[in-house]
Backbone as JSON Lines, residues from 0, in Angstrom:
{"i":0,"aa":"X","n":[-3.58,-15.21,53.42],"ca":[-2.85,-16.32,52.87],"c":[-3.28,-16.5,51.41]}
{"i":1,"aa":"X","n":[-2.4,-16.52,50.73],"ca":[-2.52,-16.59,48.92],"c":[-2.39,-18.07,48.9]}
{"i":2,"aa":"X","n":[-3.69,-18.56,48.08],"ca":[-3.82,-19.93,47.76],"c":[-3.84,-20.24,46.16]}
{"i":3,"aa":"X","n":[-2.95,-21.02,46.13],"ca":[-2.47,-21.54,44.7],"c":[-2.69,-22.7,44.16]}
{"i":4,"aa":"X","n":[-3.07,-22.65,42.8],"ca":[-4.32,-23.24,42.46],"c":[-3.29,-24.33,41.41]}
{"i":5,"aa":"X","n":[-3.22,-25.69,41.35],"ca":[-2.69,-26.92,40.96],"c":[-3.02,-26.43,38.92]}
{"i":6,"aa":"X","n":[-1.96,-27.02,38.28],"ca":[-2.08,-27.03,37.05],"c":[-3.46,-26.99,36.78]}
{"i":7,"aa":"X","n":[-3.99,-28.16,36.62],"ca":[-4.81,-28.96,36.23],"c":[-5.99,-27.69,36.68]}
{"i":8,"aa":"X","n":[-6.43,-27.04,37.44],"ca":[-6.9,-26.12,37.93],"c":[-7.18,-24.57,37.36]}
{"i":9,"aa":"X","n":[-5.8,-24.66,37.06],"ca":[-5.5,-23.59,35.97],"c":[-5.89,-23.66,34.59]}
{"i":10,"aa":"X","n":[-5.4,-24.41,34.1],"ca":[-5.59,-24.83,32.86],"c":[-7.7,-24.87,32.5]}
{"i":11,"aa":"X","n":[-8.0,-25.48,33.4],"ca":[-9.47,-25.28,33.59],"c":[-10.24,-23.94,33.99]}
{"i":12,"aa":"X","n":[-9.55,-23.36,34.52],"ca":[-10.21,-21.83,35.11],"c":[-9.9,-21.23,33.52]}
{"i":13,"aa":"X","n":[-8.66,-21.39,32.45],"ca":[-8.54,-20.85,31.74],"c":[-9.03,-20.84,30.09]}
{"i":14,"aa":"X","n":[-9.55,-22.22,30.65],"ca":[-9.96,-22.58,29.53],"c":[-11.51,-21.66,29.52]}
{"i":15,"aa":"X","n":[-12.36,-22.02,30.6],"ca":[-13.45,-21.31,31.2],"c":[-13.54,-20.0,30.47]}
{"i":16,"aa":"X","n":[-12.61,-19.09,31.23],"ca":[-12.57,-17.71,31.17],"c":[-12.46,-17.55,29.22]}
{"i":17,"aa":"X","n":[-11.88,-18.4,28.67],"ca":[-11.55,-18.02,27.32],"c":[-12.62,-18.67,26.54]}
{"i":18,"aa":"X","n":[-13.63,-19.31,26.62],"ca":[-14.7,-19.76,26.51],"c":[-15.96,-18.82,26.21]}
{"i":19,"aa":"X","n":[-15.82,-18.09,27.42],"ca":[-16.65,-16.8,27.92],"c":[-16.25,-15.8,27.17]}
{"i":20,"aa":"X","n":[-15.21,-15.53,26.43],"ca":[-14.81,-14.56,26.11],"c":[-15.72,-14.82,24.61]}
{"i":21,"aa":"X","n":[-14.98,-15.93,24.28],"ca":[-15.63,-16.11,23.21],"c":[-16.78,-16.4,22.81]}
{"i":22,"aa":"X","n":[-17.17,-16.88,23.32],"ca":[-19.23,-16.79,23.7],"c":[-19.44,-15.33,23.24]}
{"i":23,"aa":"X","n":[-19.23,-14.88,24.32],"ca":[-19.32,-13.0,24.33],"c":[-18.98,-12.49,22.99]}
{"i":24,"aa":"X","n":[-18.05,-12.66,21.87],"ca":[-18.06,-12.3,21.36],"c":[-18.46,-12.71,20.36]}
{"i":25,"aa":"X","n":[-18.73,-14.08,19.82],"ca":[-20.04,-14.72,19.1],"c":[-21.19,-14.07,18.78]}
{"i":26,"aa":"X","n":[-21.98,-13.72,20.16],"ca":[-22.76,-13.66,20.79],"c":[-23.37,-12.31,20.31]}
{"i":27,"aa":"X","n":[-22.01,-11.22,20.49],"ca":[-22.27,-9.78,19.86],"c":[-21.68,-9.82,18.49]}
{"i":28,"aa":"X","n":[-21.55,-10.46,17.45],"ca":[-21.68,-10.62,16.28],"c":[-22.65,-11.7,15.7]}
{"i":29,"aa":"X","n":[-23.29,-12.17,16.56],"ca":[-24.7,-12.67,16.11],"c":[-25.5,-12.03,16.18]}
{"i":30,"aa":"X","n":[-25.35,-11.55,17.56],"ca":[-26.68,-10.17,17.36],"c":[-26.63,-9.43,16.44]}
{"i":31,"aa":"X","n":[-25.24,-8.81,16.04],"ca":[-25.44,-7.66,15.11],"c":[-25.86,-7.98,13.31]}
{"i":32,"aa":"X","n":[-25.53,-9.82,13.04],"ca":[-25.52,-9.91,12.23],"c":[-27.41,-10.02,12.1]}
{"i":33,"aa":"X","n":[-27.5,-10.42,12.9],"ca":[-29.14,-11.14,13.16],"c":[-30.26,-9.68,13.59]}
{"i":34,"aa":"X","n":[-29.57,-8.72,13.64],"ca":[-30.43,-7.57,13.65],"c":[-29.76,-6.6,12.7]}
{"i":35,"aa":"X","n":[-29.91,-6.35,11.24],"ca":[-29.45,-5.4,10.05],"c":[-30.49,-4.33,10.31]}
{"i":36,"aa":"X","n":[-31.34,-4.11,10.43],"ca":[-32.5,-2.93,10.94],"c":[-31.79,-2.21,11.81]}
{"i":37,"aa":"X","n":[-31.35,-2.71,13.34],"ca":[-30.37,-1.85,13.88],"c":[-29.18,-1.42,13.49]}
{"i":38,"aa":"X","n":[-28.12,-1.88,12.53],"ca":[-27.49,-1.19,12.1],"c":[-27.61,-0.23,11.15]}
{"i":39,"aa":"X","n":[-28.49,-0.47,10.17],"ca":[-28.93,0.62,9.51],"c":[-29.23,1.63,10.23]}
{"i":40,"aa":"X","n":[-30.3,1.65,11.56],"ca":[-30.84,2.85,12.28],"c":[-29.69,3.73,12.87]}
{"i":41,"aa":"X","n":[-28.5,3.19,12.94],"ca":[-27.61,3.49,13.64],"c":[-27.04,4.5,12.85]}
{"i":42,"aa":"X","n":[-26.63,4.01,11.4],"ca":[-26.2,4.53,10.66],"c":[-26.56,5.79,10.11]}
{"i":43,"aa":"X","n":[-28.07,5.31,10.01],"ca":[-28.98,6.89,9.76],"c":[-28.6,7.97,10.77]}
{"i":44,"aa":"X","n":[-28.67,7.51,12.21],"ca":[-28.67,8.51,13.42],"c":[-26.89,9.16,13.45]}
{"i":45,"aa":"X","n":[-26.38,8.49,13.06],"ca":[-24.91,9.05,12.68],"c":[-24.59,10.05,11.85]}
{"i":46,"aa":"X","n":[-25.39,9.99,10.42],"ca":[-25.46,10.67,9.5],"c":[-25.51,12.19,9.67]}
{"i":47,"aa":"X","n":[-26.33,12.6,10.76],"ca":[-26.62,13.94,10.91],"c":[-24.95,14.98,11.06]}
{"i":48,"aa":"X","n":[-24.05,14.36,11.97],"ca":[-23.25,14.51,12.57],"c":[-21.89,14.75,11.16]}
{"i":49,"aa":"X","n":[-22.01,14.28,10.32],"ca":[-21.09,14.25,9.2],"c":[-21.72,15.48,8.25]}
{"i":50,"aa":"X","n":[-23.33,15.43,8.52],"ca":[-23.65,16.22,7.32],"c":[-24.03,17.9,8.16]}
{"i":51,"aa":"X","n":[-22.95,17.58,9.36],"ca":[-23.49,19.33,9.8],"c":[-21.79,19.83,9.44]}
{"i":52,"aa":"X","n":[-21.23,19.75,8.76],"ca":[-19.39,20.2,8.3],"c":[-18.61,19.89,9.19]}
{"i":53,"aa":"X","n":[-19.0,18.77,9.99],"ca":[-17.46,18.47,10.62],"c":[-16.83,17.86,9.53]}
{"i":54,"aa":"X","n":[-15.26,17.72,9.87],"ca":[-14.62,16.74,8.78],"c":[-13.97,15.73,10.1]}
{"i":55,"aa":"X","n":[-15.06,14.68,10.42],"ca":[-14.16,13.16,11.65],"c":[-13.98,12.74,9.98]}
{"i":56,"aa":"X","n":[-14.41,12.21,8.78],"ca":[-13.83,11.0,8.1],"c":[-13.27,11.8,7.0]}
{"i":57,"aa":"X","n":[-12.83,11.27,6.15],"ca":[-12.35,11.7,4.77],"c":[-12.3,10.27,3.79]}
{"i":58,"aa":"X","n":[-12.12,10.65,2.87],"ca":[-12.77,9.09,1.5],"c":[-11.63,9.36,0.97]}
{"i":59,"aa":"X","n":[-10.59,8.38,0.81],"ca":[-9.49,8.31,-0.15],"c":[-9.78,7.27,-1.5]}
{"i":60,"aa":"X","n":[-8.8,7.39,-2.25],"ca":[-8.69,6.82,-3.81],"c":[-8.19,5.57,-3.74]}
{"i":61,"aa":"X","n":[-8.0,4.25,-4.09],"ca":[-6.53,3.51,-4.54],"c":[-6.94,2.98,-5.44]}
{"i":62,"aa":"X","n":[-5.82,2.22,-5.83],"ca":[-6.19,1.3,-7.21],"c":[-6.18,-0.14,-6.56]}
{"i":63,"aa":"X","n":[-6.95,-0.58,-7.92],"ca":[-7.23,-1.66,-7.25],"c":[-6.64,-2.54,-8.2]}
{"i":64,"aa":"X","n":[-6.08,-4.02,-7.63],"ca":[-5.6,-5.07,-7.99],"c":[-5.1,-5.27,-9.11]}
{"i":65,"aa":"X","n":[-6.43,-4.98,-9.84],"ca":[-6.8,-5.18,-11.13],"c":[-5.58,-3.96,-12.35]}
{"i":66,"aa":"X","n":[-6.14,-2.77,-11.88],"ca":[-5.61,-1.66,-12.21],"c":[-4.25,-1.81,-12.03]}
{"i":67,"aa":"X","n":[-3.55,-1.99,-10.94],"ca":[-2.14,-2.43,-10.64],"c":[-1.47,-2.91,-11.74]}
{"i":68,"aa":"X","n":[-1.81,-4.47,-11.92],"ca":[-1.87,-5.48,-12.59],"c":[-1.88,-4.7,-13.69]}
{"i":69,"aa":"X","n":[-2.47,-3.43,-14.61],"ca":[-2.66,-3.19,-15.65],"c":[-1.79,-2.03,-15.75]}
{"i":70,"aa":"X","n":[-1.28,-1.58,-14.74],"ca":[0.0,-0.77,-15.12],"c":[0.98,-1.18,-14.82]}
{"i":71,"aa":"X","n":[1.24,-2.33,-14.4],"ca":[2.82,-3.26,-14.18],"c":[2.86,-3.74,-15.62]}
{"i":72,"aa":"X","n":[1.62,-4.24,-15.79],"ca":[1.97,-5.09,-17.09],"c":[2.23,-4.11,-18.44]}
{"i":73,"aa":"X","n":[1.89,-2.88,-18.66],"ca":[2.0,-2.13,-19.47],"c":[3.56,-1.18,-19.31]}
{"i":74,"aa":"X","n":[3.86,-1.32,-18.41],"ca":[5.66,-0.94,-18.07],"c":[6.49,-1.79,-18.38]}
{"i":75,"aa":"X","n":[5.8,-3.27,-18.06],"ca":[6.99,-4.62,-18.34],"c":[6.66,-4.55,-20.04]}
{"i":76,"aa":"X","n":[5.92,-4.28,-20.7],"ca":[5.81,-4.21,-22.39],"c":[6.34,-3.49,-23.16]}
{"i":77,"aa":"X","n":[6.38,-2.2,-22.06],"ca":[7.5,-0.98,-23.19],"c":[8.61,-1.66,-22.99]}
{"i":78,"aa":"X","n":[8.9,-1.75,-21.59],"ca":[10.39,-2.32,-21.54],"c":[10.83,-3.51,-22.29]}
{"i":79,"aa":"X","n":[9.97,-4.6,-22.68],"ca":[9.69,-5.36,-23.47],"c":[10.71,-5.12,-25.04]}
{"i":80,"aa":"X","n":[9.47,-4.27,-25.44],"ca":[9.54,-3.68,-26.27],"c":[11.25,-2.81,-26.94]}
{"i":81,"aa":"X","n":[11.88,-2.6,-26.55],"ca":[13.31,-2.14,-26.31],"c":[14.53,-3.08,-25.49]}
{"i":82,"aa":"X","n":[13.65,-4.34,-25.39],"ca":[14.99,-4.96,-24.92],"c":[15.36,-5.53,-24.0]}
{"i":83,"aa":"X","n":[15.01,-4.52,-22.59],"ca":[15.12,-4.34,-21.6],"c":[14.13,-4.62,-20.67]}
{"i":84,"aa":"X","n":[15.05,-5.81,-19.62],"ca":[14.55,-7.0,-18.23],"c":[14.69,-5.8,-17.12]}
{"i":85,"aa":"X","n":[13.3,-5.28,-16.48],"ca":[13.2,-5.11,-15.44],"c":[12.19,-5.64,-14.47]}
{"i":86,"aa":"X","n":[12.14,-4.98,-13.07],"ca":[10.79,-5.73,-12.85],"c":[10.37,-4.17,-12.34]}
{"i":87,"aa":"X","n":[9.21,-4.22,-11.84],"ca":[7.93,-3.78,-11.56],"c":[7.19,-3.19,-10.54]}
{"i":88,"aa":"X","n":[7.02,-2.59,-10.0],"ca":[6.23,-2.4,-8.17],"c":[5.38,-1.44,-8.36]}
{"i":89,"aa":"X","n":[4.64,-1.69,-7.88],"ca":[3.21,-0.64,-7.48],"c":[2.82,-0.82,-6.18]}
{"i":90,"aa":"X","n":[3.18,0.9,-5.26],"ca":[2.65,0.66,-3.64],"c":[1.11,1.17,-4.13]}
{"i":91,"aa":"X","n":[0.96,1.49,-3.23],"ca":[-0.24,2.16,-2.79],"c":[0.2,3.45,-1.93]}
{"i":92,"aa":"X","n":[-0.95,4.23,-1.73],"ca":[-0.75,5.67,-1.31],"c":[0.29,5.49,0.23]}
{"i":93,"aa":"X","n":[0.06,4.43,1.0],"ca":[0.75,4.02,2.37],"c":[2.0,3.98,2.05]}
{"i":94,"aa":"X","n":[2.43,3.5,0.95],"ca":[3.66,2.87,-0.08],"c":[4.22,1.49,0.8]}
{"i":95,"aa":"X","n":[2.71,0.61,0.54],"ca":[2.71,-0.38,1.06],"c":[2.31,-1.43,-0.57]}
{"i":96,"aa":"X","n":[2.99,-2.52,-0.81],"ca":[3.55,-3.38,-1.99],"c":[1.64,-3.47,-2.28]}
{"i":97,"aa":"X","n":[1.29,-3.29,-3.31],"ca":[0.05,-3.83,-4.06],"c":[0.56,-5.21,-4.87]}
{"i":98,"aa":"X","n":[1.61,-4.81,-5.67],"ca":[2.28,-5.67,-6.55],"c":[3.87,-5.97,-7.29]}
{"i":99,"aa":"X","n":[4.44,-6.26,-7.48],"ca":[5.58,-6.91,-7.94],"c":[5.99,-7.73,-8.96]}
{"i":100,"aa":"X","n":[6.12,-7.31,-10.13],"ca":[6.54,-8.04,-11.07],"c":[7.56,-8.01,-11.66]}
{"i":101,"aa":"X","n":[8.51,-9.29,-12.07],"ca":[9.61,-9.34,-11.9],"c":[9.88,-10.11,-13.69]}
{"i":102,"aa":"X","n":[10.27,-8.9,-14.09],"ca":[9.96,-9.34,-16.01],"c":[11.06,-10.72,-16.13]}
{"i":103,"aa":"X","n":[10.83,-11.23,-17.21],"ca":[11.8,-12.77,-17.39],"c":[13.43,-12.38,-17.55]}
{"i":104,"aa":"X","n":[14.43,-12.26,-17.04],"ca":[15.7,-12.16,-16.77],"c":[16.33,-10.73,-16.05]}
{"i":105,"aa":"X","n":[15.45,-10.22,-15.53],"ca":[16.21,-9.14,-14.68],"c":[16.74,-9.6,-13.38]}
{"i":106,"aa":"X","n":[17.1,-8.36,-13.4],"ca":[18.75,-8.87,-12.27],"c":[17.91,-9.01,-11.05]}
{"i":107,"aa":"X","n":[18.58,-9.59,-9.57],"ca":[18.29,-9.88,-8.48],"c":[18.17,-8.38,-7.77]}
{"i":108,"aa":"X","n":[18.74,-7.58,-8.43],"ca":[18.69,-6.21,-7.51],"c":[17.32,-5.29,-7.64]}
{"i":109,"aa":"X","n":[16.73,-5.58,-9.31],"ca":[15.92,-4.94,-9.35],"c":[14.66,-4.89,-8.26]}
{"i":110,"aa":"X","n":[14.15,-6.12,-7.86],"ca":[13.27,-6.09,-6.95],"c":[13.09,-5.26,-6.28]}
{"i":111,"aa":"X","n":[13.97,-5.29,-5.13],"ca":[14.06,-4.41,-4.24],"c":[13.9,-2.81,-4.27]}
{"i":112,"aa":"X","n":[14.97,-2.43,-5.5],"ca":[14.85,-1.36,-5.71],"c":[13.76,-0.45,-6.95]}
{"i":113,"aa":"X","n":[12.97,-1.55,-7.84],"ca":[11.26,-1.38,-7.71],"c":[10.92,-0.97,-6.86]}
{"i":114,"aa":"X","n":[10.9,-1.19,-5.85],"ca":[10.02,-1.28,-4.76],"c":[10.41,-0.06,-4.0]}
{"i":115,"aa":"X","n":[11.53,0.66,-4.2],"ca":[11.84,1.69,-3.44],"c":[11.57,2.76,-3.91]}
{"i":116,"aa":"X","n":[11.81,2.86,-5.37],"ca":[11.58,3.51,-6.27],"c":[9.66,4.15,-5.89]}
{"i":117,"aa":"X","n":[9.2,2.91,-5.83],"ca":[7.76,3.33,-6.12],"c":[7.46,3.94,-5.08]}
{"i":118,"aa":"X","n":[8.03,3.77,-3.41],"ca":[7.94,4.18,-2.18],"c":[8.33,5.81,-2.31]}
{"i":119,"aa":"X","n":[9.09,5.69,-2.7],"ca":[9.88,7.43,-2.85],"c":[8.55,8.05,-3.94]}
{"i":120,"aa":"X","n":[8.39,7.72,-4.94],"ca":[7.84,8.75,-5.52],"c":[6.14,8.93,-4.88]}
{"i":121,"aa":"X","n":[6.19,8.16,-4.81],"ca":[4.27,8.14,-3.59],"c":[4.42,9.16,-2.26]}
{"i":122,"aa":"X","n":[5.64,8.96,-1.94],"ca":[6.15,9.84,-0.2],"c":[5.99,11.13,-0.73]}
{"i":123,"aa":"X","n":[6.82,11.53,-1.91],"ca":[6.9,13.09,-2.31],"c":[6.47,13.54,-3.21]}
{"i":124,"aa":"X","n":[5.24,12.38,-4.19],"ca":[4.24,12.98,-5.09],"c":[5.43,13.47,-6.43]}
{"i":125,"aa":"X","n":[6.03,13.01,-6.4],"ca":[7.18,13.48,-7.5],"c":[7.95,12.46,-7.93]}
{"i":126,"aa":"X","n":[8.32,12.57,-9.45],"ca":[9.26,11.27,-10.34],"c":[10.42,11.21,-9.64]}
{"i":127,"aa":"X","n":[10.78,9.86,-9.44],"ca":[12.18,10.29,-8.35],"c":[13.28,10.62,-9.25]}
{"i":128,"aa":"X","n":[13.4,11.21,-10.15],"ca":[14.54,11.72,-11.6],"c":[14.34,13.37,-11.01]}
{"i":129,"aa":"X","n":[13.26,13.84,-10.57],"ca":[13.12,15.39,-10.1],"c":[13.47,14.9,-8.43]}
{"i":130,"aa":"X","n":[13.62,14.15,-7.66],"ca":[13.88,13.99,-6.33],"c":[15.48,14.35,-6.09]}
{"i":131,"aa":"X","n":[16.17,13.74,-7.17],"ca":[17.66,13.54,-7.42],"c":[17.91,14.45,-6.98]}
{"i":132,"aa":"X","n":[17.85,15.36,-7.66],"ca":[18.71,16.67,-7.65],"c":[18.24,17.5,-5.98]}
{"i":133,"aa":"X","n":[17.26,17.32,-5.51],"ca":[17.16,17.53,-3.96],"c":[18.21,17.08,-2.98]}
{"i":134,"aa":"X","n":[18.89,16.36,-3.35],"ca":[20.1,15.52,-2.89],"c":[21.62,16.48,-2.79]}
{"i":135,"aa":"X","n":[21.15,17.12,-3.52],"ca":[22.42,17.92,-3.14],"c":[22.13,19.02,-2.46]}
{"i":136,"aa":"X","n":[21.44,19.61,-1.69],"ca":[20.17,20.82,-0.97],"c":[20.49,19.6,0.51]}
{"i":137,"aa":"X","n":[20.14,18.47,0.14],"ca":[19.85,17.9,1.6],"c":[20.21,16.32,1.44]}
{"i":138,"aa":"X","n":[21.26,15.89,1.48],"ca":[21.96,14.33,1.63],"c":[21.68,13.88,2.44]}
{"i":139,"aa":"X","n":[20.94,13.89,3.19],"ca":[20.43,13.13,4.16],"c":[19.09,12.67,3.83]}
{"i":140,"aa":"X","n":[18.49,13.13,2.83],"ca":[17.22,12.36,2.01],"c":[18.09,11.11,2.18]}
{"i":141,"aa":"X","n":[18.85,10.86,1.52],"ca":[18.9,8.76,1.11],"c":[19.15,8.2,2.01]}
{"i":142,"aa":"X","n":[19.14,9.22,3.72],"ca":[18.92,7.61,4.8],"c":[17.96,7.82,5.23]}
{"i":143,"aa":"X","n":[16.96,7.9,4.2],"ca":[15.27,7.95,4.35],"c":[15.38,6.33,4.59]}
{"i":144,"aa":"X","n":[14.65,6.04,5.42],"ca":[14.79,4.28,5.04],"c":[13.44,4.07,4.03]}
{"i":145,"aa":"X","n":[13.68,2.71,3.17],"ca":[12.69,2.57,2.17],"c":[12.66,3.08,0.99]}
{"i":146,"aa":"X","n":[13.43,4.61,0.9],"ca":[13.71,4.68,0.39],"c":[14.85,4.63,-1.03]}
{"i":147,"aa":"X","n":[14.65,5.39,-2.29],"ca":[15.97,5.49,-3.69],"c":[15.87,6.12,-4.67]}
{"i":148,"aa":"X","n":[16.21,7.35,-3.6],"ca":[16.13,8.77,-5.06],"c":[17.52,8.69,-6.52]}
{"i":149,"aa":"X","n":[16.88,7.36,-7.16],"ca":[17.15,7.53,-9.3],"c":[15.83,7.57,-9.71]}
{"i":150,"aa":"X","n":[16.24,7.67,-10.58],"ca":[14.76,7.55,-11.4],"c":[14.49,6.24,-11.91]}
{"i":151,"aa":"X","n":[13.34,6.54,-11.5],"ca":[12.52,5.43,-12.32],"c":[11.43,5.29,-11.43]}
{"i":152,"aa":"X","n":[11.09,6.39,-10.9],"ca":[9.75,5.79,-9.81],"c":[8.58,7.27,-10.09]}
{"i":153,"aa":"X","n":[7.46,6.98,-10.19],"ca":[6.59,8.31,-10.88],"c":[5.31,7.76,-10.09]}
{"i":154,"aa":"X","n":[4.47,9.07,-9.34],"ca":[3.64,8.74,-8.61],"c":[2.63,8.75,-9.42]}
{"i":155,"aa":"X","n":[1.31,8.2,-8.91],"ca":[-0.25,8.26,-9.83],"c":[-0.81,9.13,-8.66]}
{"i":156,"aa":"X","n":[-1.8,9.79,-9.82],"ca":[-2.5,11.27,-8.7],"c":[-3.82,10.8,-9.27]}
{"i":157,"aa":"X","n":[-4.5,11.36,-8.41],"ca":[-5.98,11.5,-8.64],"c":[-6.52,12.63,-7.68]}
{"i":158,"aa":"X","n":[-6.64,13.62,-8.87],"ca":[-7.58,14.95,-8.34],"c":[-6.04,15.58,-7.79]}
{"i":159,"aa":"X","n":[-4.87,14.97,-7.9],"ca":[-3.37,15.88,-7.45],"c":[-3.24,15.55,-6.53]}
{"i":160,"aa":"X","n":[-3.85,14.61,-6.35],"ca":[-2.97,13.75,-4.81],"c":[-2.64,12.13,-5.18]}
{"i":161,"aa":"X","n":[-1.19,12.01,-4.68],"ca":[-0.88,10.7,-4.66],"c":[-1.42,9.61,-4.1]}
{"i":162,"aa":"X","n":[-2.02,8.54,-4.88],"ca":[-2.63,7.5,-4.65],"c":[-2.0,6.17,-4.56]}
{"i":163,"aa":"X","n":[-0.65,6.22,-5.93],"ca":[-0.05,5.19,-5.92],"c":[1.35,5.31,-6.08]}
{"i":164,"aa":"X","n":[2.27,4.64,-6.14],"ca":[3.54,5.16,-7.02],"c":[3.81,3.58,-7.91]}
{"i":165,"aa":"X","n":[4.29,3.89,-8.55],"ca":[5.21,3.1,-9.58],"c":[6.73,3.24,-9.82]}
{"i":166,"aa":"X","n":[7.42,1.91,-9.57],"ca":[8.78,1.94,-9.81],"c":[9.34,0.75,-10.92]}
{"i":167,"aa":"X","n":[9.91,1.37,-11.49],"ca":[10.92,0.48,-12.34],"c":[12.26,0.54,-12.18]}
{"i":168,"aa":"X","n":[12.71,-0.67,-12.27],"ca":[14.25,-0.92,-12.08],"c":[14.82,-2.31,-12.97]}
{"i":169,"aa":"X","n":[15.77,-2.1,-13.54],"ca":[16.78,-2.71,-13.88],"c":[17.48,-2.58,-15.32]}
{"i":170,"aa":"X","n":[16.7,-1.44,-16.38],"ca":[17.31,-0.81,-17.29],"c":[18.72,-0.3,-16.52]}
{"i":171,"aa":"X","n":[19.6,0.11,-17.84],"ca":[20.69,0.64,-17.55],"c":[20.64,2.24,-17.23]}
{"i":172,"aa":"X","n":[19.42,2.44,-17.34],"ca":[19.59,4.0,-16.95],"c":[18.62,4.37,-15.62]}
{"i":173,"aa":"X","n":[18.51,5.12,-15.44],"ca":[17.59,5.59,-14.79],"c":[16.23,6.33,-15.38]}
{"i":174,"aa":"X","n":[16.6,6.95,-16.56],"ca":[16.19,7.71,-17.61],"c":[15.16,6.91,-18.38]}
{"i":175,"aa":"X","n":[15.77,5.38,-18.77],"ca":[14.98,4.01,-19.21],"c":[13.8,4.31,-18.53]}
{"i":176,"aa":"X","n":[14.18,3.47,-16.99],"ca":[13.34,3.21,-16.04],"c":[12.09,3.93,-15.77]}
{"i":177,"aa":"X","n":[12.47,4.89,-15.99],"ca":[11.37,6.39,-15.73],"c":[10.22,6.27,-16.88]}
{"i":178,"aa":"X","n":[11.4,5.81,-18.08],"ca":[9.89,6.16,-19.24],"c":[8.92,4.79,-19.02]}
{"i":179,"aa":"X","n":[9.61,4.14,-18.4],"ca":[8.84,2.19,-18.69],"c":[7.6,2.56,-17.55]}
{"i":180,"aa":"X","n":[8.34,3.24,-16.17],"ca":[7.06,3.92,-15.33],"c":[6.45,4.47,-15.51]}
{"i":181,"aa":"X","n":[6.61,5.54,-16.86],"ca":[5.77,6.6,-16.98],"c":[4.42,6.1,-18.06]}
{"i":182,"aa":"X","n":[5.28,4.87,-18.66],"ca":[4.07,4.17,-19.71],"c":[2.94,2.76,-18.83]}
{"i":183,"aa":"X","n":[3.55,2.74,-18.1],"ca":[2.96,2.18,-16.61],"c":[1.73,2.97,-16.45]}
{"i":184,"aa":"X","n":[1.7,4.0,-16.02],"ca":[0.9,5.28,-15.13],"c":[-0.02,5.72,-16.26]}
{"i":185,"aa":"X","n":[0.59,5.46,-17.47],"ca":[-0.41,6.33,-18.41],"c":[-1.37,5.02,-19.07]}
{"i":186,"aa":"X","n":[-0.83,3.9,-18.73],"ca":[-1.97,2.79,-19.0],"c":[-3.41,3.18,-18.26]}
{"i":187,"aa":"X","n":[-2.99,3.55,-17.02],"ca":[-4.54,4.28,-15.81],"c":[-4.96,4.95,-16.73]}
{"i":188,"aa":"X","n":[-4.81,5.44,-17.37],"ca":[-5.56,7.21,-18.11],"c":[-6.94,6.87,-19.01]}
């Protein structure tokens, strides 16, 4: 016979059980914080295992915040510089948004397609102005989702691998766009 247990019952058994959980896990982040000797030892005893040539980890590049910030702002200045309201995007190697800047009167479209721009050229390590012409080899690139093979999107390498991309959008060209990215990327240098 299955016996069933009144709200009030429940609600208390559950509170209990989630109590415990969390105790428990308090509990093992107090310890670990409250013993740094054991994690260090741990760390040491790990060490061996990396330094006999396996490859379990690998160390990647990105930019950081800061750096972002210093090649958005150096793309929105050329563009500046000539006239021309676009805005801005810098993914990261994932071609996941670091940043977004959206210069003073560019259009509502640019956003977005910043942002795609910078996705595409990070995916294939290539200016999306050299992606273009892949488009006629294989049209089915542009229901890449996320993606927008014009130009104006140029990846950042380090050591020849893509770390970041950069996109610009809302010049009248594509050709614009590309150089405002490319003075973007060379702010890193």
């Amino acid at each position: 016979m299955k016996k069933t247990l009144s709200r009030r019952a429940r609600l208390a058994t559950g509170g209990a059980v989630l109590a415990a959980v969390a105790a428990g896990t308090f509990g093992t982040v107090a310890a670990n914080a409250s013993a740094p000797e054991a994690a260090q030892d741990s760390a040491v005893a790990a060490a061996p295992a990396a330094a006999d040539g396996k490859r379990d980890t690998t160390t990647s590049t990105h930019l950081t915040i800061d750096a972002a910030t210093e090649a958005a702002r150096a793309a929105l200045k050329a563009a500046e510089k000539e006239g021309q309201r676009v805005t801005v995007a810098v993914v990261d190697r994932n071609g996941n948004t670091i940043l977004t800047m959206r210069g003073d009167g560019a259009g509502p479209q640019s956003y977005e397609s910043a942002e795609k721009k910078a996705y595409t050229a990070v995916s294939w390590n290539a200016p999306t102005s050299e992606l273009e012409g892949r488009l006629e080899n294989a049209p089915n690139l542009k229901d890449i989702p996320g993606t927008l093979f014009l130009g104006g999107g140029v990846p950042v390498t380090a050591g020849k691998a893509p770390i970041a991309g950069i996109g610009v959008a809302g010049a009248p060209s594509g050709t614009l766009d590309e150089k405002f990215a490319r003075a973007g990327a060379a702010a890193l240098n």
